[in-house]
C-alpha positions, 0 to 999 in steps of 0.5 A: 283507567282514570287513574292511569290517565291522569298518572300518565298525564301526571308524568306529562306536566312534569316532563313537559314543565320546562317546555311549557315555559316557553310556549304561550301562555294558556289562554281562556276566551269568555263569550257571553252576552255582555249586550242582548237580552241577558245582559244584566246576568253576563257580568257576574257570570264572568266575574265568576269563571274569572274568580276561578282563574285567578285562584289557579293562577295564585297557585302557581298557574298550570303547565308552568304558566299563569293563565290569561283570558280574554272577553268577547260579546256573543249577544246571545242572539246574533249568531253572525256577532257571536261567531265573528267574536269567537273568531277573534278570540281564537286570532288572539290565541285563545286555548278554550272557550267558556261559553257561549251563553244563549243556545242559538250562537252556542250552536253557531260558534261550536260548528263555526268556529270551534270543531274547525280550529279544535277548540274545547268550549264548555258552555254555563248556560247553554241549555237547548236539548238539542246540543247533547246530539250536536256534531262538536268532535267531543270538544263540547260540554256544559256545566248547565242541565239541558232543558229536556231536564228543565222541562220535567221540573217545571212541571212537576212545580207546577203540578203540585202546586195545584196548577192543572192549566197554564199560558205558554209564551216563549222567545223564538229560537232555539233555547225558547222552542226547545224549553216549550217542547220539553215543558208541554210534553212533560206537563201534559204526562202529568195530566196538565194542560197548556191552553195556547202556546205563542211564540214572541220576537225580542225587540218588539215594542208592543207586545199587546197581540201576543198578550191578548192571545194568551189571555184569550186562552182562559188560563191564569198562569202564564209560563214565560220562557223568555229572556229577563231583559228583552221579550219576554219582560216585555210580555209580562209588562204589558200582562201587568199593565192590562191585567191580563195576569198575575201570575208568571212562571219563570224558567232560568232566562226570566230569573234575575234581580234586574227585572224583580226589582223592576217589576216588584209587587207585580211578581209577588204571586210568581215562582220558577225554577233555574239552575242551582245546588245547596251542596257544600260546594255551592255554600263554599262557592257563595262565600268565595264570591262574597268575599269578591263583592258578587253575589254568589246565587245569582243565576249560572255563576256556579256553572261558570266558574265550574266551567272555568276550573273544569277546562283548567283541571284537564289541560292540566290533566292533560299536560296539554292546551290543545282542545283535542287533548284537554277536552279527552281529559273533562268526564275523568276531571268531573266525575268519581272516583277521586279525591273530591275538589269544592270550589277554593280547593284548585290549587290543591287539585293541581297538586294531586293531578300532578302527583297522578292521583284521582281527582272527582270535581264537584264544585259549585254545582255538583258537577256530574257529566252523564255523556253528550257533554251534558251535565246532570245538574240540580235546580232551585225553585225560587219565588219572588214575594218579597222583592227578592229572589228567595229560594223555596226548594232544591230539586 
């Protein structure tokens, strides 16, 4: 059956290439944070899923047409900002969104603004579990792991790293909540046990009454499920200054080499766990960025530029930009049988699309999409004793 569809959409490309010359030029929206308590992640995101687009652009572009993009600011938190940015992206003729980034506006922005225009959106970070069971028209995927996945391996971490109790903080909304969940359940099916759980607002300026709740608890590992440059810094800032604790675990929001290099020693007994892969693809990927002076481990640029050449790959598929026809193509694009297609190789990918034989993306991060628009994902365990983000482990 994949074969047939992407001989027939094959066919399409051919057939419709003059067509496609003079239609608009395909175009792919980037909403992400650029403001907002991940702000000092976002860029190197962007740069990654533009990375991708221009090397399908230096192979000829796709549908006859080199590919355009544009950026806009979700702040990943202010869903009313989010949706009113991707409502100017889709003013400006945008083909498909990468994005968004927090779970929260990724929820706002898919019911909002993409199922009603059908617009195709593919998330690199978005990670609440309760998008894989969100009303998006099959016009949603992500590139990311859900965090009912990331839950397990923060407890199996834990676990056998002797920690049989810990502190559970987390930023109040949909990504934060949907992690605790995930975490406590799975962590107390292990035998752990977590002391207290205190939720947190970004922006405060004091956060002394949530760490002395915490320290109240007796526990001495706190689990931060926040965000690196906003509340959830802030808690362990003030953990630090009062001595409340010395050890953190950081799941992906509170991993970045923003606040390491704030921090330093004081994360020099800290570890968590993100999103990564030590596939060939990510190797390729990191070599890629290099050469693009980004750095190609910093946290969910895999996944966006998976994310860019994934949406990319099925319009080509497809023959088509509109989200109804491109998305259909996304799970025959990510998943086998096919021709295996590592970052670097879009160009060659778009030759066989084209030629109607199988393709099977991995990419950066050994894209496997399991149904709901999820993606299977890998995870690094990281620690941070060296100044540094230093990777211990793939999981």
């Amino acid at each position: 059956m994949k074969n047939l569809l992407l001989a027939a959409s094959g066919l399409a490309l051919l057939a419709g290439a003059a067509a496609a010359q003079d239609a608009a030029a395909p175009k792919i929206g980037i909403l992400l944070g650029f403001t907002g308590p991940l702000e000092s992640i976002m860029p190197n995101m962007a740069t990654a899923a533009e990375i991708a687009i221009a090397e399908v652009n230096a192979a000829g572009g796709i549908l006859g047409q080199q590919v355009a993009s544009e950026r806009a600011d979700s702040t990943c938190v202010d869903s009313a900002a989010a949706t009113a940015a991707a409502e100017g992206l889709v003013n400006g003729g945008v083909n498909a969104i990468m994005g968004a980034d927090c779970s929260g506006v990724t929820g706002a922005v898919l019911a909002n603004v993409a199922v009603p225009n059908g617009i195709g959106m593919i998330s690199p970070s978005a990670t609440s579990p309760g998008l894989s069971t969100a009303e998006d028209n099959g016009l949603f995927f992500r590139t990311a792991p859900s965090d009912s996945r990331q839950g397990e391996i923060l407890a199996q971490v834990l676990t056998e790293r002797g920690t049989t109790d810990v502190a559970l903080t987390y930023t109040n909304n949909d990504y934060g909540k949907g992690l605790s969940d995930s975490f406590t359940q799975a962590f107390q099916a292990q035998g752990g046990t977590v002391s207290i759980t205190v939720p947190h607002e970004d922006g405060k300026a004091d956060y002394s009454a949530e760490v002395g709740s915490l320290a109240a608890s007796g526990s001495d590992v706190l689990l931060v499920a926040g965000y690196t440059d906003q509340g959830g810094r802030g808690i362990v800032q003030n953990a630090l200054d009062t001595g409340a604790f010395e050890t953190f675990v950081f799941p992906d929001g509170m991993v970045g080499q923003d606040i390491v290099d704030a921090l330093g020693d004081g994360l020099s007994s800290s570890f968590g766990t993100l999103p990564g892969s030590d596939s060939p693809g990510a190797t390729r990927f990191q070599e890629i960025a290099a050469a693009q002076d980004l750095d190609g481990t910093s946290v969910y640029t895999g996944e966006s530029y998976d994310a860019a050449a994934l949406m990319m790959l099925a319009m080509a598929a497809a023959g088509s930009t509109a989200g109804a026809d491109w998305t259909a193509q996304v799970e025959a694009i990510a998943n086998a049988p096919g021709e295996q297609i590592l970052p670097g190789e879009l160009g060659r990918a778009l030759e066989l699309i084209a030629a109607g034989t199988d393709i099977d993306y991995v990419g950066a991060t050994a894209v496997e999409m399991i149904g709901g628009g999820d993606s299977a994902g890998n995870f690094r365990e990281v620690e941070f004793g060296t100044g540094s983000i230093e990777t211990v482990r793939f999981r």
